[in-house]
Every structure is written in C-alpha cells, then in structure tokens.
C-alpha positions in Angstrom: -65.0 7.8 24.8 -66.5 8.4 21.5 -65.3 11.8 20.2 -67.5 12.7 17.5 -69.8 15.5 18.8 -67.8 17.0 21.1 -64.6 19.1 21.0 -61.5 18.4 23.7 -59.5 21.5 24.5 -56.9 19.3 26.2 -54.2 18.6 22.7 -53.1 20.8 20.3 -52.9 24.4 19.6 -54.8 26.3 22.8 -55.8 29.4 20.6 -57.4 26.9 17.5 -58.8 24.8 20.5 -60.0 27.6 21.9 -61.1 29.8 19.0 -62.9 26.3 16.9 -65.5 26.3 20.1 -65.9 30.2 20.5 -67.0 30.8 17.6 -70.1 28.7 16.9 -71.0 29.6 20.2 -70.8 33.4 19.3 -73.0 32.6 16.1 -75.2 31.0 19.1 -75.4 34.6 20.8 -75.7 36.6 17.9 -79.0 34.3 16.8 -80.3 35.2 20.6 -79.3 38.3 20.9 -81.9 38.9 17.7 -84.6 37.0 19.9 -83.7 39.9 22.8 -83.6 42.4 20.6 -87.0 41.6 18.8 -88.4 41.3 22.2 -87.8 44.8 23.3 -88.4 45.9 20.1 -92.1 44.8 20.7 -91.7 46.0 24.0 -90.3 49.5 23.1 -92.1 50.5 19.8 -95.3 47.9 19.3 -96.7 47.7 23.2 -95.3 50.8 24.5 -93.1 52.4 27.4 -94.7 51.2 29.7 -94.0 47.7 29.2 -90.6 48.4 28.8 -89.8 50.6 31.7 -92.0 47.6 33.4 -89.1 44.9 32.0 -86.2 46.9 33.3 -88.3 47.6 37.1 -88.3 43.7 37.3 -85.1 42.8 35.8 -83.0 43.4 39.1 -84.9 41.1 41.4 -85.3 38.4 38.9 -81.6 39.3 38.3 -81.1 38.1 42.0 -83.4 34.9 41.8 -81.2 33.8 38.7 -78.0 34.3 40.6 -77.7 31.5 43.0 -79.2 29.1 39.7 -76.6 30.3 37.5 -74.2 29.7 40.1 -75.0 26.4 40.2 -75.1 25.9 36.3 -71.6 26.8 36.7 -70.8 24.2 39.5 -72.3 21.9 36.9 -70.3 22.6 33.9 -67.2 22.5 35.8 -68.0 18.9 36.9 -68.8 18.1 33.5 -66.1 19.7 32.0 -63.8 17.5 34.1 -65.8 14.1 33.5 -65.6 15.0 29.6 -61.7 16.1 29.8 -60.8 12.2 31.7 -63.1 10.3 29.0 -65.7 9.0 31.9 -68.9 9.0 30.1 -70.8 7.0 33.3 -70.1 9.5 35.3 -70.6 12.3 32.8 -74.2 10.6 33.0 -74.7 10.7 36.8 -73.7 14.5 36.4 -76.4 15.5 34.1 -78.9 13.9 36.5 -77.3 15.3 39.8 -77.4 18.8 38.0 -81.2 18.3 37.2 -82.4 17.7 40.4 -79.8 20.2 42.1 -80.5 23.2 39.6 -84.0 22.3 38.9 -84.6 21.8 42.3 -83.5 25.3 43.6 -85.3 26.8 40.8 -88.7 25.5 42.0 -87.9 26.8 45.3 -86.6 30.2 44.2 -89.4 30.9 41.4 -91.6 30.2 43.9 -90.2 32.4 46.7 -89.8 35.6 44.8 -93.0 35.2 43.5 -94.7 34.9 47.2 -92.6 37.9 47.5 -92.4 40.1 44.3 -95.1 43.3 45.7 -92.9 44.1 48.9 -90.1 43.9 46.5 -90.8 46.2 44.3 -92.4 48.8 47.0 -89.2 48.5 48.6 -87.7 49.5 45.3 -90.0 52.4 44.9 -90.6 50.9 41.5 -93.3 54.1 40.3 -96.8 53.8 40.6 -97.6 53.9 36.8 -95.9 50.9 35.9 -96.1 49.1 39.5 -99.1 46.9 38.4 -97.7 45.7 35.0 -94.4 45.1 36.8 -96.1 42.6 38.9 -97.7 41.0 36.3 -94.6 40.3 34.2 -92.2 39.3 37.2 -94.9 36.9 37.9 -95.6 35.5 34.6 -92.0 35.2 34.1 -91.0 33.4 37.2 -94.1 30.8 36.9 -92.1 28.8 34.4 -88.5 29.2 35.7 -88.0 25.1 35.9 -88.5 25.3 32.6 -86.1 27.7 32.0 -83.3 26.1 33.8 -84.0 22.9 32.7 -82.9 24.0 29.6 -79.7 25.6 30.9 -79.0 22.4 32.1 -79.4 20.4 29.2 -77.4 23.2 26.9 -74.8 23.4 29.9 -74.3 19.4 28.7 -73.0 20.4 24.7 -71.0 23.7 26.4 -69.0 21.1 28.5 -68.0 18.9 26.3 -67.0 21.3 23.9 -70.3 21.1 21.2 -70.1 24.6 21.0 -72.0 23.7 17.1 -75.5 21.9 19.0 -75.1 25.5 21.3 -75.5 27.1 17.9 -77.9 24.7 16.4 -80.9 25.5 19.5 -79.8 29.1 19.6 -81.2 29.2 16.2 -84.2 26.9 16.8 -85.0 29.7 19.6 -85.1 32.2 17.7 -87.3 30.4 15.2 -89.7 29.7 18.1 -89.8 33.1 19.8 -90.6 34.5 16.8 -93.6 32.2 15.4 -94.6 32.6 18.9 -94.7 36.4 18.9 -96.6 36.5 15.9 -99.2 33.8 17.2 -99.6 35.8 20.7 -99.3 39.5 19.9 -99.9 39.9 16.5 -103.1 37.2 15.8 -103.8 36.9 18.9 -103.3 40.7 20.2 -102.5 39.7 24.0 -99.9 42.4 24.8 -97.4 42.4 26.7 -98.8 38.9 27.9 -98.9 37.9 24.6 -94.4 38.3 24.8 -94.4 36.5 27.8 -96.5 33.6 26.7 -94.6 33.2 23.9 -91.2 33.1 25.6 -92.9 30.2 28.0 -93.9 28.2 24.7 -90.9 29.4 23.6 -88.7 27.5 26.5 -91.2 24.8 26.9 -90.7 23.6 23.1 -86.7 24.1 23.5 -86.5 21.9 26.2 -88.5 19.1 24.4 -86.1 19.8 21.5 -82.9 20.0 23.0 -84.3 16.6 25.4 -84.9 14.1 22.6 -81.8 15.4 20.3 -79.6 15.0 22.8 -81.2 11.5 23.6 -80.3 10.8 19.6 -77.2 12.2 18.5 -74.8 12.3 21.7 -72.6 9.4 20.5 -70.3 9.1 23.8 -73.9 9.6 26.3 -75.8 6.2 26.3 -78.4 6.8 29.3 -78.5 3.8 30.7 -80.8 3.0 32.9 -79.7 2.1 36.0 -77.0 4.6 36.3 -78.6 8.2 35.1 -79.7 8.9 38.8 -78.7 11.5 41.0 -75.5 10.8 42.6 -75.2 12.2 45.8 -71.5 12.9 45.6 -71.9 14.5 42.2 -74.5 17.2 43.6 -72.1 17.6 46.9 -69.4 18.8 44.0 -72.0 20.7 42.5 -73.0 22.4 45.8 -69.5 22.9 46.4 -68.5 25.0 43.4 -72.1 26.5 42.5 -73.3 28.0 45.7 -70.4 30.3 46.3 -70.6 31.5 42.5 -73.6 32.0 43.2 -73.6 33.9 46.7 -71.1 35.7 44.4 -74.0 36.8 42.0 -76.3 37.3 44.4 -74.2 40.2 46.3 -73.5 41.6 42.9 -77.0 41.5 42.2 -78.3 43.1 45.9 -76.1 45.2 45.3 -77.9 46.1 41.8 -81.1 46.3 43.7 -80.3 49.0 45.8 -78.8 51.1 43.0 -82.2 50.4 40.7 -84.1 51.6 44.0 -81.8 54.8 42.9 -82.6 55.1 40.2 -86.5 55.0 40.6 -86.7 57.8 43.4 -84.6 60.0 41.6 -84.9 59.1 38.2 -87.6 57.7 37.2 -89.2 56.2 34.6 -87.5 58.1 31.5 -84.7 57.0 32.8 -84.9 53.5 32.4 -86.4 53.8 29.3 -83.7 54.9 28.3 -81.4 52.1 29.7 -83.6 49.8 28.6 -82.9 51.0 24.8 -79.1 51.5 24.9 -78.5 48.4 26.9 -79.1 46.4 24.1 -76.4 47.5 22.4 -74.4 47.7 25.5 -75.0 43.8 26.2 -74.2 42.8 22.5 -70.7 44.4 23.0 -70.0 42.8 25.7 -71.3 39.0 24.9 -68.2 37.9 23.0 -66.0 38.9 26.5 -68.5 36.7 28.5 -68.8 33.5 25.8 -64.9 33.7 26.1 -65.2 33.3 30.0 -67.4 30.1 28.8 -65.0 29.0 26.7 -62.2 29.5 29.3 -64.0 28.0 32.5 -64.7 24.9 29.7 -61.0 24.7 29.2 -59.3 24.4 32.8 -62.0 22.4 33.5 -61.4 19.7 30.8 -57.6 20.1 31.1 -58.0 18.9 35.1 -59.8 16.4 34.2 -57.3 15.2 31.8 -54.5 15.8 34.5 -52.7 18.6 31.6 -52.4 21.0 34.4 -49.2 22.5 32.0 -51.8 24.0 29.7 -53.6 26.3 32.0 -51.4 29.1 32.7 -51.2 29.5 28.5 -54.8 29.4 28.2 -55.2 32.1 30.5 -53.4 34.4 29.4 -54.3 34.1 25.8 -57.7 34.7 27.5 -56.8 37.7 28.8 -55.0 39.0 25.4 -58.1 37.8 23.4 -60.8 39.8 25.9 -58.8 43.3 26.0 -57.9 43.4 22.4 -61.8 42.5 21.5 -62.6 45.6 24.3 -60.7 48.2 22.2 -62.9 47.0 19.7 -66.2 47.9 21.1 -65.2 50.9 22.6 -64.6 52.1 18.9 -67.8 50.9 17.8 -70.2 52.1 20.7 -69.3 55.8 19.5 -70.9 55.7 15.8 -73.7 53.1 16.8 -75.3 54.0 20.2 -78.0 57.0 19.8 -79.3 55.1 16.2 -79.2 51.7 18.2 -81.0 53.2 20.6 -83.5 54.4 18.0 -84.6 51.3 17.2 -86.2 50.3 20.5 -87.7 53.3 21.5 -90.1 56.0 20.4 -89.1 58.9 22.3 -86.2 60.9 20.7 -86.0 63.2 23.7 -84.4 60.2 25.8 -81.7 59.3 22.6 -78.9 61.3 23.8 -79.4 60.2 27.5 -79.2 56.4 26.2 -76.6 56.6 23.8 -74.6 58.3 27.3 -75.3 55.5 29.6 -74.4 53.4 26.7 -70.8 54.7 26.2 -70.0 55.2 29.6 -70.6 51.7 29.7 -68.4 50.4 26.8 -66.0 52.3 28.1 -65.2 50.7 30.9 -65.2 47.1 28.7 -61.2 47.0 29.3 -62.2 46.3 33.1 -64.7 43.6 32.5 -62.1 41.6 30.1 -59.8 41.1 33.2 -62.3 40.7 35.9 -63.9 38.0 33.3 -60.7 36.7 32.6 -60.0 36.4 36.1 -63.3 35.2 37.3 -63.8 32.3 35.0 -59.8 31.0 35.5 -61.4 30.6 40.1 -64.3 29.3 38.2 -62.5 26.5 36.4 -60.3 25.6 38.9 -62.8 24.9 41.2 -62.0 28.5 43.4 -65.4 29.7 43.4 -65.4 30.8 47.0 -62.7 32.9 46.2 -64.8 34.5 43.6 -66.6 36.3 46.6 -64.2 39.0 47.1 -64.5 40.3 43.8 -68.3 40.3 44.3 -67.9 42.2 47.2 -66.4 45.1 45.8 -68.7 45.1 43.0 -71.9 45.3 45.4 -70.2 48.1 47.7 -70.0 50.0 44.9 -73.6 49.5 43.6 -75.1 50.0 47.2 -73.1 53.5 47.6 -74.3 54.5 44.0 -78.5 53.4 45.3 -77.8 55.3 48.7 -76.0 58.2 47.7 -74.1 59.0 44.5 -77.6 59.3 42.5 -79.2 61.6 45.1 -75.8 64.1 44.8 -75.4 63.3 41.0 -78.3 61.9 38.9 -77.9 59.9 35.7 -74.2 60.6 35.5 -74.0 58.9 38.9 -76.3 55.8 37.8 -74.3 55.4 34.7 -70.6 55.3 36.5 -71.7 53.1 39.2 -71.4 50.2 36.7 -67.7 51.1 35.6 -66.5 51.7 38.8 -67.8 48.7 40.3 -66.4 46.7 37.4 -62.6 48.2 38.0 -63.0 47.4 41.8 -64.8 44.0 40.9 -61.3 43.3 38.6 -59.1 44.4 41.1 -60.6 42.0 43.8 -60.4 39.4 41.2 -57.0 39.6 40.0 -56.0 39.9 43.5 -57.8 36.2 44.6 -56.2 34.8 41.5 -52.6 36.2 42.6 -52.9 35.3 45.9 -54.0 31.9 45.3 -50.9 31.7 42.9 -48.2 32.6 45.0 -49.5 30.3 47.6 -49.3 27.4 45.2 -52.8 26.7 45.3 -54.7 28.2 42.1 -54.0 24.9 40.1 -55.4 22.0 42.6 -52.9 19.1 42.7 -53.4 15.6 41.6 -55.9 13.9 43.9 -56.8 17.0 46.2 -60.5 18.1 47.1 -60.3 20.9 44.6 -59.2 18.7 42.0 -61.8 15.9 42.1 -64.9 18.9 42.8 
C-alpha cells in the first residue's frame, strides 16, 4: 500500500509515532475549539442569555442522540485502523462504504426520532418556561441536518485511521474558515439570530462534507474507489455493529445519566446556573481536548498494530498513554486557577454569575487526573475490540449522574451539580481499569491471532 498520506504507528519509536499524529490533530482542535468558542461567544454576548442557557437546555438530549452514532464512528475507525495497519486497501474501501450506510443510516433514524420527540423531552427535563420555546427551536434545527453531520465524521474518521492526523488539521481549519464567513452572512448581514448560528453551522457542515468528499477522492494515494468494490459489505458493518453499539450503549447510559442530573439542575437551579456552565465550560472542554485526542491517537494505535499482527507493541503504548495523559492533567489543573473567572468573562455578560462559573470550572479541572486513566483505559477496550466491556465503566458513571439529578442537588445545590461530574469520572475510572485488569489476567485483553476479536 502506498504510504504517502498516511502515518503507520506499527515501526519505530511508539512515543515519535505517537506524538508525530497527536499533534496536528491538536492544531486540528485548537482551530475548532475557536469555531466553539466564537459560537458561544455570539451566543453569550451578541444574541443574549437566552440563547445560551437555550444551547446548554438542549445539549443533554442531543448529547444522547449523538451517543450511539459516535459509538459507531468508533466501531468504524477500529475496523479501519486494522485494514490500514495489514496494508489492505480493498477492504479499507468496503469499510468506508459499510461505515456510511451503518452510521449514516442510524443517524437518519435517530435525528429523526428525537426530533418527533424533543417537547416531551424537555418537559420531562423541566427545562424553564422562558427559554422552553427557543430550546425547541434550536434542538430542532440542529437535528434536521444530523446526516450531514455524521457524514462528515465518517469521512474525517477515514484520515484519523490511517494516521493523516495533517488532512484532520487541514478541514479543521477550513471549518473554521466556513463557520465564520457563515456567521457573518447569517447574523451579522443578514441579522437572523440565533437561527442565523444555526444556519450557518448547517452551511457550515454541508460545505465540509463536499470539501472533505472530492479531496479525499483526489489526494488519497493508497484509496482508488473502484467501482465495483466501494459497496457496503455486509461483514464489514457486522464488525462495525459489533464494536460500535456497545460504545455506544456505553455513551448512551453516561448520557441518560446526564439527563437526569440536567433535569437537576433546571428545578433547582435554574437558568443562572447554566449560564454559567455554559461560559466556564469552554474553558473546561479546551483543557481537557488534548486527554481525549490522545485516546484518538491510542484507539488508532492498537488498532493498527492488530492489524499488523505487532501485538508486542501494545502494552508500551499504553502505558506511555497513561504517563502522557496524567502528566498533561497536572498541567491544566495549574492553569484553570489563573484563567477561569476571565475565560468565563468572555462569553458572558453577567458578572454576578463569574465566580459561580469559574467554581464549576475548577472543580472540574480538578478532577482531570481521573479522566486521564479512565481515557486511557477506555480507548486501550476500544482498540482492542472490548467495547462491551466498556459498559461497566459507563455504568458507574450514570449511577452517579442519576443520584446527583435525584437527590444531591435538592440537599446541596450547585456544589452538588458541579461534583457529580468528578465523582462520576473516579467511579467511571475505577470501573474502567478494573475491565482492563480483569481482561488481562484472563489472557484476553490482546485478541489472539485469528480470534473473533481479532478480525472485528
């Protein structure tokens, strides 16, 4: 196979490897972490409150929509991972066409569902009446293009399989580009609102996928699409299945979970509240992106190294994972101290809530130590093909988050809501590590040449 645009993490040193594909793709995240940033900006300090607090209502049950998709984005990128890692570019081909019409496929069906859905939902959340119409209107907008969206997590999912962690970068940048001529066509010519922001993240993702779509169709040397074979294979979206819908299921307790503690939070919060949160979790999700691109980048490497049958390399990869994540933790819990209440600032009008986001914003950071393991940990079942192990730590995760909605933020308020997340996260890595241990001393963490797990 043609080598050119893509990176194998299968030869030579495991950290360079390693660190050579992390890195564009954290220049990637940093370019769309601006695009997030700028959105709630608009949100925040250009449309109002409001429209924020409306976001952050929403941003639970879409939460759970996008779980069982992103699941299977992951089922996908294993698959590929391990076509890429044994130099089987036919079958790489039959992947990216099985993974279009299984993840595109579910995301009809899902988009479609939650938005048939989407008013009980929030009145079961007791999202607040002031904000309970615009909610409506941005779940909705949002989900009506949600093919769209994960047809282009497909198509990026290709370059982070094979390494191209550089073409990640490259449409990260072109998205940012877009969102941003987009903005200023929508809300400031055009003066829509906060429709204005949600048209122009649909133009947004239409015009990636285009993009991404005829590059990819130009400049991937070792990816011919030939006709004949770039169909769905019906073996490829059994592996798919196979991996992807327990990550998924994983998610989606995590998430329900989520949903119950946000129904918390709007009885006994309200809407200052997650104002609030919505201000400081930006800075709150920018710490914690390099820990989650590294789980990428890990999930990438077991995956290629099965396919390549260089089953000696995984156990050093994973630990050099888990040094990487922690150190890079202590890292942002020293930052999160100096930057949160003027972070904060920036995405929000109302002073009065600063010192209640920059809270929920170290109490957060804080807990960054936990999320290195149970990342680590996580993406080493997800590479190896365990996702159905991945469960258990999702179970403790969502206990936690259903005990915080039902009763530690009547007792305790928002020092109840901001905890839940740590503490979920230490029982979420314990659960982890445990799966990971267990599956270890058993013998079976690594699948063995020619087994099930192996060839999913």
């Amino acid at each position: 196979m043609h080598r050119a645009h893509r990176r194998s993490l299968t030869e030579g040193s495991i950290f360079l490897g390693m660190g050579a594909f992390f890195l564009p793709l954290l220049a990637g995240q940093i370019v769309s972490i601006v695009g997030s940033a700028v959105n709630t900006f608009i949100l925040g300090k250009v449309i109002g409150s409001d429209a924020l607090a409306a976001s952050s209502a929403v941003a639970q049950p879409i939460a759970v929509a996008a779980a069982i998709l992103n699941g299977l984005v992951v089922g996908l990128q294993v698959v590929l991972s391990k076509c890429f890692g044994s130099d089987d570019p036919a079958e790489a081909e039959r992947g990216i066409a099985s993974g279009l019409a299984v993840v595109c496929g579910a995301a009809a069906l899902v988009g479609g569902g939650l938005m048939a859905c989407i008013r009980p939902v929030l009145h079961a959340m007791k999202t607040p009446d002031d904000i309970f119409e615009l909610s409506v209107r941005y779940a909705m907008v949002t989900l009506s293009y949600y093919v769209l969206t994960y047809l282009y997590q497909v198509l990026t999912t290709v370059f982070n399989a094979e390494g191209n962690g550089a073409a990640v970068m490259f449409f990260n940048v072109l998205n940012i580009v877009f969102q941003i001529g987009y903005v200023l066509l929508f809300v400031a010519l055009l003066r829509w609102g906060l429709m204005g922001v949600l048209a122009a993240s649909a133009a947004t993702t239409f015009t990636n996928c285009a993009v991404c779509w005829g590059w990819m169709r130009g400049h991937t040397a070792h990816l011919h699409f030939v006709r004949g074979r770039v169909r769905p294979s019906a073996a490829l979206m059994k592996r798919i299945l196979a991996i992807g819908l327990p990550v998924g299921l994983q998610t989606v307790l995590i998430n329900l979970g989520g949903v119950v503690r946000q129904a918390g939070v709007n009885e006994y919060l309200g809407t200052d509240y997650m104002v609030a949160v919505s201000a400081s979790g930006q800075l709150a999700s920018w710490l914690m992106a390099p820990i989650t691109l590294w789980g990428t980048v890990l999930t990438v490497y077991c995956g290629q190294n099965l396919g390549a049958g260089r089953r000696d390399r995984l156990r050093a990869g994973v630990k050099l994972s888990l040094l990487v994540c922690l150190a890079y933790s202590a890292l942002s819990v020293a930052l999160v101290f100096p930057l949160a209440r003027p972070v904060s600032a920036c995405f929000t009008n109302r002073a009065e809530l600063l010192p209640m986001a920059a809270e929920y914003a170290i109490t957060l950071v804080l807990a960054y130590p936990f999320i290195a393991i149970l990342n680590t940990m996580r993406c080493t079942l997800y590479g190896t093909g365990h996702g159905t192990a991945s469960i258990v730590g999702g179970l403790c995760e969502t206990s936690v988050n259903i005990f915080a909605g039902l009763w530690l933020i009547a007792r305790t308020g928002a020092m109840g809501a901001n905890l839940s997340n740590p503490i979920a996260w230490v029982m979420s890595s314990i659960g982890f590590t445990a799966a990971v241990l267990i599956l270890k001393k058993q013998g079976r963490l690594v699948p063995a040449e020619g087994s099930a797990a192996a060839s999913a």
